[in-house]
C-alpha positions in Angstrom: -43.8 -122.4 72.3 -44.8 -125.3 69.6 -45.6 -128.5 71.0 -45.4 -131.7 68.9 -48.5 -133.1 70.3 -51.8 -132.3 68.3 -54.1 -129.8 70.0 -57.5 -128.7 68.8 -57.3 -124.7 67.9 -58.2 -122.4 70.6 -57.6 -125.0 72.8 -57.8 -123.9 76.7 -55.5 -126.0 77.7 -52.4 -124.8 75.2 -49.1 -125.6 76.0 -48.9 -122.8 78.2 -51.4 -123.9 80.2 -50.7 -127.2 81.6 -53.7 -127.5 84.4 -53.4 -130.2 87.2 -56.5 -132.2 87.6 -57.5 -135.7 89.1 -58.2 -138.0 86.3 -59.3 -142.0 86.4 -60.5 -144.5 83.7 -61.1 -148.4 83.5 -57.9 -150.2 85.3 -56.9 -146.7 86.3 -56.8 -145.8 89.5 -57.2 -141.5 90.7 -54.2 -140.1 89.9 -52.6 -136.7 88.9 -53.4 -135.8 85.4 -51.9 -132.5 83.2 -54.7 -131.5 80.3 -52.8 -130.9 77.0 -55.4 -129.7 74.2 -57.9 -133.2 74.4 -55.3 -135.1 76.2 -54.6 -136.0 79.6 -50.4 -136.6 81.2 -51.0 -139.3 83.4 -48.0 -138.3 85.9 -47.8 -141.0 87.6 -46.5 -142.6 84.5 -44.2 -140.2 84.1 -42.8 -140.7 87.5 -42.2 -144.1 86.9 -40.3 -143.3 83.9 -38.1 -140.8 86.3 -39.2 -138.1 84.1 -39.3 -136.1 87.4 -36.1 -137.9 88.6 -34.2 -134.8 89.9 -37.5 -133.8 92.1 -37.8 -136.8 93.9 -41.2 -136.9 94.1 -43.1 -140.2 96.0 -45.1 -142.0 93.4 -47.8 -141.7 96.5 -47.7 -138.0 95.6 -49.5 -138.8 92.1 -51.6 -141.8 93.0 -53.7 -139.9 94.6 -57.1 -138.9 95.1 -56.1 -135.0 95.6 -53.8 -132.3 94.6 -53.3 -131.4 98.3 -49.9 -133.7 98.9 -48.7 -132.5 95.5 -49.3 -129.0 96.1 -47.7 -129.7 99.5 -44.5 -130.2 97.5 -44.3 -126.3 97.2 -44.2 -124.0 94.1 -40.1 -124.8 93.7 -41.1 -128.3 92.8 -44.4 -128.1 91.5 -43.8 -125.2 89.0 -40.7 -127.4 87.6 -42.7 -130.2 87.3 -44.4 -127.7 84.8 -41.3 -126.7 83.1 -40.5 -130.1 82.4 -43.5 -131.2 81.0 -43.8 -128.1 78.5 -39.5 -129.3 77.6 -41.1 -132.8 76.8 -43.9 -131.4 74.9 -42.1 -129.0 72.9 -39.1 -131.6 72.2 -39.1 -133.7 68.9 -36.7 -136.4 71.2 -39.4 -136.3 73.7 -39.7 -140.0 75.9 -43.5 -138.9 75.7 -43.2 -140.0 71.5 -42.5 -143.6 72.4 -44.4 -144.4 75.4 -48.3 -144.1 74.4 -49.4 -144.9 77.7 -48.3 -141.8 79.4 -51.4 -140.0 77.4 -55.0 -140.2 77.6 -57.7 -138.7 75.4 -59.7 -137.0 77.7 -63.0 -138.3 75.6 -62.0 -141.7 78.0 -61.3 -140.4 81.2 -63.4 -139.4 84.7 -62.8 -136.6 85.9 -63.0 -135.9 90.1 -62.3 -133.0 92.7 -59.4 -131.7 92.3 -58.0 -130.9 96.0 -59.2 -131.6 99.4 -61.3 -129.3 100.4 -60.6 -128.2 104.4 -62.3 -124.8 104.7 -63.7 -122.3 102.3 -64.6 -118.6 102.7 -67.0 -116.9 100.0 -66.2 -113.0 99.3 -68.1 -110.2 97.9 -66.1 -108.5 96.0 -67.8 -107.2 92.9 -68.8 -103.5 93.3 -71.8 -104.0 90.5 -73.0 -106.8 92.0 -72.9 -105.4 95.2 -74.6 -102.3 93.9 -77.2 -104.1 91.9 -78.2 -106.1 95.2 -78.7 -103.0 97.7 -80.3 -101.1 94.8 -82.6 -103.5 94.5 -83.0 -104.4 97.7 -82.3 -101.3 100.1 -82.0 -97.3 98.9 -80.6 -97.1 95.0 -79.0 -93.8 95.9 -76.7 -96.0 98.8 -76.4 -99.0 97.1 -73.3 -100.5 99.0 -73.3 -100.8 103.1 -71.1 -98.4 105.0 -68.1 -101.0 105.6 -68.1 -102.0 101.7 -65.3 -100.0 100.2 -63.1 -100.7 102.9 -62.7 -104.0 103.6 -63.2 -107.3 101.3 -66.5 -108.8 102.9 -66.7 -112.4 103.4 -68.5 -115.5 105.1 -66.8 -118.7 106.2 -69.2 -121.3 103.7 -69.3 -125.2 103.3 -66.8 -127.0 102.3 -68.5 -130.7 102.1 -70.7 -129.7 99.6 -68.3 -128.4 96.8 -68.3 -130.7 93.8 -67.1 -131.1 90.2 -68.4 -130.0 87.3 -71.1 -133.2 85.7 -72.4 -133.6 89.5 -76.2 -133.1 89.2 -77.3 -131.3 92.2 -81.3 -131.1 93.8 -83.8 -128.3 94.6 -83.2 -127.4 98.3 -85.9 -126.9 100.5 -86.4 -124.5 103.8 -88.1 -121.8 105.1 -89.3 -119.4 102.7 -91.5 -116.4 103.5 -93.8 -115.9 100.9 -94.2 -112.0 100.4 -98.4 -112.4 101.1 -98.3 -114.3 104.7 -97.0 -112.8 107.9 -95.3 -116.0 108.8 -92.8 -118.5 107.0 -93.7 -121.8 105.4 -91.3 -125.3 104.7 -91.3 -125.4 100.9 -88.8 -126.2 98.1 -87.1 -123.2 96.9 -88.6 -121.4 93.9 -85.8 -119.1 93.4 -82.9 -121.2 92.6 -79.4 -119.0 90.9 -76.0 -119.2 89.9 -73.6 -117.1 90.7 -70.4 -116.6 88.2 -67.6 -116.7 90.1 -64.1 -117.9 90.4 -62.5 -119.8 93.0 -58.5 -120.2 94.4 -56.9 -122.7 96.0 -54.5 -122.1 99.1 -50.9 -123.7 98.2 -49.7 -123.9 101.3 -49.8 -123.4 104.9 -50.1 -120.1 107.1 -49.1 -120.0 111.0 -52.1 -119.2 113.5 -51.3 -115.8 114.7 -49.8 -114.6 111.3 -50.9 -112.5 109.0 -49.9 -112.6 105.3 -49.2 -109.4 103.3 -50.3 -108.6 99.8 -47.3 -108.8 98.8 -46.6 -112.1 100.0 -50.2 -113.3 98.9 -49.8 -115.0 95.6 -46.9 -117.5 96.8 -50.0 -118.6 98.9 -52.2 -119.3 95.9 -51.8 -122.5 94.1 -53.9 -121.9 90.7 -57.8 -120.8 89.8 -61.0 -122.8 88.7 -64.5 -121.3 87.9 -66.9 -122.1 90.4 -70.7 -122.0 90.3 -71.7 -120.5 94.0 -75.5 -121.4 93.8 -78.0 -119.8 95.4 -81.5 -120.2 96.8 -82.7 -117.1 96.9 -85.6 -117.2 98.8 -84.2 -119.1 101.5 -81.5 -117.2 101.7 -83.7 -113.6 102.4 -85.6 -115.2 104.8 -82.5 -116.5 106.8 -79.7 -114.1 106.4 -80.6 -111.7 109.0 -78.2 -111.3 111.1 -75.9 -114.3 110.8 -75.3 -114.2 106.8 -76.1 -116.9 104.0 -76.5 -120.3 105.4 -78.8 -123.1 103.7 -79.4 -120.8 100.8 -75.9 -121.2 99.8 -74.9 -124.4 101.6 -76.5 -127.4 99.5 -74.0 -127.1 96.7 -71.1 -125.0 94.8 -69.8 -126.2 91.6 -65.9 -126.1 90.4 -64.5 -126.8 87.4 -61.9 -129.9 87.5 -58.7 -128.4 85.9 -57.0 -126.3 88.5 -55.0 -123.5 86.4 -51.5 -122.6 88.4 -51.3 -118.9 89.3 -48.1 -119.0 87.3 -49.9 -119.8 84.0 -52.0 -116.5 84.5 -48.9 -114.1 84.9 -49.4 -112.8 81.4 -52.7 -111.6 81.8 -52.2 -109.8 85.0 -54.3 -106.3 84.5 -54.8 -102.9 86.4 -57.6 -103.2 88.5 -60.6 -100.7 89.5 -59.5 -97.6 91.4 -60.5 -97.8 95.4 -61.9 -94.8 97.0 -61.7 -93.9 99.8 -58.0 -94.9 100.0 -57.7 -98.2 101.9 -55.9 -98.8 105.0 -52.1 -99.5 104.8 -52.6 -103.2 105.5 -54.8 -103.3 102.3 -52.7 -101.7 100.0 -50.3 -103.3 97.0 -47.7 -102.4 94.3 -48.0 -103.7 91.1 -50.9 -105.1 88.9 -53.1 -107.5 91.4 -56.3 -108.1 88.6 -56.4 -110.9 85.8 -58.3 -110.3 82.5 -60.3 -113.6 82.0 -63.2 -113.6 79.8 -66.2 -115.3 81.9 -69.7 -116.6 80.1 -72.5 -118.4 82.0 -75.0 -120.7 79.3 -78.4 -122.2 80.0 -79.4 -125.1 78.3 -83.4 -125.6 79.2 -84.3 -128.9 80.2 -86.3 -130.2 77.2 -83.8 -128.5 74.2 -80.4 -129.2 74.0 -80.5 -125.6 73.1 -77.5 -123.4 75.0 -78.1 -120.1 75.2 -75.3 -117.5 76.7 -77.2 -114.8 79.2 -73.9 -113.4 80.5 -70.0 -112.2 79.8 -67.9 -110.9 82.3 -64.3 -110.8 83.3 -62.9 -111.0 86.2 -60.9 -107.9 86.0 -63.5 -106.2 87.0 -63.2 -107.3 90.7 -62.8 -104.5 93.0 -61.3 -106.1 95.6 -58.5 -108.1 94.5 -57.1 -111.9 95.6 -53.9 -110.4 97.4 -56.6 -108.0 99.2 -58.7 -111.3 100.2 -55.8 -112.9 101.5 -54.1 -109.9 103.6 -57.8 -109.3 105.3 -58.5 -113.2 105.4 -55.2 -113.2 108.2 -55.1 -110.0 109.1 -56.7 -111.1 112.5 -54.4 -114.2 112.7 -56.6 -116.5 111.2 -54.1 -119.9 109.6 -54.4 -121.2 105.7 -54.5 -124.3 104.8 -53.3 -126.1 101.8 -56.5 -126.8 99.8 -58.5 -124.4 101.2 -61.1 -122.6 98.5 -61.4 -118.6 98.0 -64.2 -117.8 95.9 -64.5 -114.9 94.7 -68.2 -113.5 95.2 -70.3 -112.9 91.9 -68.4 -111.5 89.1 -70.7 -108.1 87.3 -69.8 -105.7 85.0 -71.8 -102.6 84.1 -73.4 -103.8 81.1 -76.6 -105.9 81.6 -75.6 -108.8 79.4 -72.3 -108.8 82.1 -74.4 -109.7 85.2 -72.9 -112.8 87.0 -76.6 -113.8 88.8 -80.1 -114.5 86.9 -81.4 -112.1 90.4 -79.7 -108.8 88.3 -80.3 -110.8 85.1 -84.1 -110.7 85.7 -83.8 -107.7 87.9 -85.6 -110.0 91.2 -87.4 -111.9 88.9 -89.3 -108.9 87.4 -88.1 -109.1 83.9 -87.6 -112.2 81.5 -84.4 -113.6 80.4 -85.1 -114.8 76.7 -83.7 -117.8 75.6 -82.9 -119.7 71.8 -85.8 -121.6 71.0 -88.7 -119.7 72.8 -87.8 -120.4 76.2 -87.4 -117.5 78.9 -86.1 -117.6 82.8 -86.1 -115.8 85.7 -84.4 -118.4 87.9 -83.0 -121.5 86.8 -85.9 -124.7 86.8 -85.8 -128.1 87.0 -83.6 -130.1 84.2 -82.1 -126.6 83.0 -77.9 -127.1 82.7 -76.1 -124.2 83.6 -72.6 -124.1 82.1 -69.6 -121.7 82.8 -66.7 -121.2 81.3 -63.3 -119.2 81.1 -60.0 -117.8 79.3 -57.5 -115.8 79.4 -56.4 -114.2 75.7 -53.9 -112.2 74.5 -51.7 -112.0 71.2 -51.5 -115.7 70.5 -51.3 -117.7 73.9 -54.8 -118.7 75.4 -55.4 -120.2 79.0 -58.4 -121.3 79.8 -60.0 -122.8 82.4 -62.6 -125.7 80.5 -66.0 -125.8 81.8 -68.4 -126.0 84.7 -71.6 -128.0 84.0 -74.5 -128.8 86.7 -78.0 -129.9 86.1 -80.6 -129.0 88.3 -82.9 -131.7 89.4 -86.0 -131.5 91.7 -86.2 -131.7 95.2 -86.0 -135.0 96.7 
């Protein structure tokens, strides 16, 4: 497809793209933006100009300060609200041509949380991350606990403190136990980490007592963003046993804004890593379940404006798959919700430039990660930005995902 409007090349967000976000500016209220290249659809606009006249869609639907009503409208509306928005954009007669104030540069917009979020669960479902943590942390010949290749492991996290990318986020503090003293101490953490993953958002609701096949899985998932599950480290050793992560992962996780439809990512659906032992029949799919998006993590120190890139990934490397998540998220009964968040637990390959954490980066903090301009890290410090970002590639269409950006500040 060729769109008439200008995009920058190698744009993320090309024509077949077509994110939804949450967009506002000066005598602009929230509303439901699409980002085209440095642009941004204001679709409330559009509404009012019955571009959407066939769907009839409330104009409540797209003032709004979430997706979660217009994700509520179901995929049969929502993915031909797409359709006409890439006709409009690819048509010379287009209503877009003569009414400017349907388009925003994005250089003079806000952008805010994209959906509601009601509950979010946290998986683990990288088998190199997984192995780099229990070799480096219980036996190196058993890297992975007993239960690990057969079921997707995962917590139930916090939902209130997800945020959007450009919201600067504080050192936690807790109960650390420092490795010379035989009893803890209330400190600020001094072991603070990302972790590179990706999060999905539920598209609509599940029945308490159901369970939802893999094959049904992905008409439950809305679209994607990158999220930034950070970490306290040293909190988070002291207080997992036997409950799990709790205020080492609790004081923030970082999305990115533009929430790419599951629809957009079709094309870059991949074969993912074979399971052994063979899962249980509940677990099992048809089909290609895996998407091949190129993932980087930056640090930018807090004195240099200086970015240095200490990781690429992909997310095909996941061994347990989103259809997989789902299918074991229900398989007990438990309900979806629209809006709820799936993240996808830190995203390694088997190259050490591919770790998704600066704890396999610098190996527990043992070895330094060497940065442009002199600098070296073994877990991110106050003022350093940590930036993520995402596409999908292949012959000439690119989706991407934008960025996630947070600053570190100190403790408060």
């Amino acid at each position: 497809m060729n769109t008439w409007i200008e995009v920058p090349n190698n744009t993320d967000f090309s024509i077949y793209n077509l994110p939804f976000g949450i967009f506002s500016k000066k005598g602009v209220s929230k509303r439901v933006g699409v980002a085209i290249g440095n642009k941004v659809i204001d679709l409330l606009a559009c509404n009012k100009l019955n571009i959407f006249t066939d769907l009839n869609i409330d104009n409540s639907v797209f003032e709004n300060r979430f997706l979660n009503d217009f994700i509520n409208l179901g995929k049969h509306k929502t993915n031909k609200v797409r359709e006409i928005l890439q006709k409009q954009l690819t048509d010379e007669t287009s209503k877009f041509k003569v009414h400017n104030d349907l388009i925003f540069s994005m250089f003079e917009v806000e952008m805010h949380m994209p959906v509601n979020v009601g509950d979010y669960t946290d998986f683990y479902s990288s088998m190199e991350h997984a192995s780099n943590i229990g070799s480096m942390f219980r036996d190196p010949d058993n890297p992975l606990l007993p239960n690990w290749r057969h079921l997707p492991v995962g917590y139930h996290g916090r939902a209130s403190s997800i945020i959007v990318s450009g919201v600067d986020i504080n050192r936690p503090k807790g109960q650390i136990k420092p490795v010379d003293s035989e009893n803890p101490i209330f400190s600020s953490s001094k072991r603070i980490d990302f972790e590179l993953e990706m999060g999905y958002i539920i598209g609509k609701n599940s029945k308490l007592g159901s369970s939802i096949s893999t094959k049904d899985a992905e008409d439950y998932i809305f679209g994607k963003v990158l999220f930034n599950d950070w970490s306290a480290r040293d909190i988070q050793k002291w207080e997992y046993v036997p409950l799990g992560p709790f205020l080492g992962k609790s004081f923030a996780s970082s999305i990115s804004p533009w929430v790419v439809t599951i629809e957009a990512l079709k094309p870059f659906k991949v074969q993912g890593p074979v399971q052994y032992p063979e899962v249980l029949d509940y677990l099992k799919f048809d089909g290609l379940k895996n998407y091949d998006i190129n993932l980087s993590v930056s640090i930018s120190p807090g004195d240099s404006e200086i970015e240095t890139v200490i990781c690429k990934s992909n997310f095909k490397y996941m061994y347990w798959n989103m259809s997989q998540q789902i299918a074991h998220h229900t398989v007990n009964g438990c309900n979806l919700n629209t809006g709820d968040m799936m993240a996808s637990g830190t995203i390694s390959g088997k190259s050490k430039d591919s770790y998704g954490s600066m704890l396999e980066l610098s190996w527990g903090g043992k070895k330094d990660i060497i940065l442009d301009g002199g600098y070296s890290r073994t877990f991110v410090e106050d003022f350093d930005t940590i930036f993520m970002r995402g596409y999908c590639l292949k012959n000439d269409i690119r989706v991407g995902f934008g960025e996630v950006k947070t600053k570190l500040l100190p403790s408060i």
